[in-house]
C-alpha positions as a Python dict, from the first residue, in 0.01 Angstrom:
ca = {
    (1, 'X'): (0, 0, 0),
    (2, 'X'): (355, 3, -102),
    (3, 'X'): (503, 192, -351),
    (4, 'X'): (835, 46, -478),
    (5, 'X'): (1063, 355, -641),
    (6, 'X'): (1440, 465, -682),
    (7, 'X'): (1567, 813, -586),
    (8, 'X'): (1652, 933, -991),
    (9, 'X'): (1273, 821, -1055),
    (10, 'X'): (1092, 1118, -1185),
    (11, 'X'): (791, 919, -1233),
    (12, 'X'): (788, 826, -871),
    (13, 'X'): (867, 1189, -777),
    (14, 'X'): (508, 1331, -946),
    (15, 'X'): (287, 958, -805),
    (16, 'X'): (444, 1079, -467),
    (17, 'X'): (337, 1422, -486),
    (18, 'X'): (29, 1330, -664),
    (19, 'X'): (-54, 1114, -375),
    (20, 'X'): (44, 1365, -81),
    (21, 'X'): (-169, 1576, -218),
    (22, 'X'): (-474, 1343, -268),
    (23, 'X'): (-426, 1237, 111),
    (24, 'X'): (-309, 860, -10),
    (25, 'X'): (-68, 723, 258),
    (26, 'X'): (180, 481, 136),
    (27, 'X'): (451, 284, 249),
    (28, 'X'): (807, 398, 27),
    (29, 'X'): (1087, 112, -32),
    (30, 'X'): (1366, 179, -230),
    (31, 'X'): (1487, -39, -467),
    (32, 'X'): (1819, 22, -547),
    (33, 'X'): (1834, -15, -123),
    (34, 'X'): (1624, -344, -76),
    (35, 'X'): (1738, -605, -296),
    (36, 'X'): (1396, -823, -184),
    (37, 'X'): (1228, -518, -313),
    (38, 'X'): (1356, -483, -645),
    (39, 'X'): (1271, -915, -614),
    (40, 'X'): (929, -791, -565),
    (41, 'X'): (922, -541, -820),
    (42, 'X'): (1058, -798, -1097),
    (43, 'X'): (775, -1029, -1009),
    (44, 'X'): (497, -821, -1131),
    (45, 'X'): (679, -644, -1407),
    (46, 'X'): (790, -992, -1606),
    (47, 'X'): (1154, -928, -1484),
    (48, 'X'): (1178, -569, -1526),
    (49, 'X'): (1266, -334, -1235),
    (50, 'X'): (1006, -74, -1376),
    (51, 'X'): (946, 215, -1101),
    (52, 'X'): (676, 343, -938),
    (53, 'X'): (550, -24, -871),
    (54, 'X'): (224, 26, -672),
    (55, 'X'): (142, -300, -450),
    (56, 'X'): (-168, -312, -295),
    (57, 'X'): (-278, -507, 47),
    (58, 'X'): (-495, -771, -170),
    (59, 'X'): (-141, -812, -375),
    (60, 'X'): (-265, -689, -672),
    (61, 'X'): (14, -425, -847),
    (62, 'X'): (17, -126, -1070),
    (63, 'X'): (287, -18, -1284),
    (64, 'X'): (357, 374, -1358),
    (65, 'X'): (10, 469, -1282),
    (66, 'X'): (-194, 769, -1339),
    (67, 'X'): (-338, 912, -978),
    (68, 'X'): (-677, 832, -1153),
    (69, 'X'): (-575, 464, -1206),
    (70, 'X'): (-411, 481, -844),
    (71, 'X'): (-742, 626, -675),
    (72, 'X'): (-975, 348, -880),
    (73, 'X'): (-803, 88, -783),
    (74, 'X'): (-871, 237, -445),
    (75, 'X'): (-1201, 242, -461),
    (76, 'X'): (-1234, -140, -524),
    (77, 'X'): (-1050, -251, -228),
}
């Protein structure tokens, strides 16, 4: 899973910590760093670079998640 963020991001700041704490590992990118990233990002937020951007290995995204919503989705994979 990747997690698309920005460093100001205090909404990616608590998912992060949520997630350490839950034992989720996830892959961090930037997107004020990697313009393809905030690409990415735009494509499942209907041209918004809205941050945290959760992209999962079957593609399928989340947008500002809870760590409830995070840990369903998950589950279904």
């Amino acid at each position: 899973m990747r997690m698309y963020t920005t460093v100001w991001c205090g909404y990616c700041q608590r998912l992060k910590a949520q997630m350490g704490r839950e034992g989720i590992s996830f892959e961090e990118i930037d997107i004020e760093v990697d313009p393809d990233a905030a690409a990415i990002v735009e494509s499942v937020n209907g041209g918004n670079q809205t941050v945290p951007t959760l992209v999962f290995d079957d593609g399928s995204a989340l947008t500002n998640p809870s760590i409830g919503q995070v840990k369903e989705r998950l589950a279904t994979l």
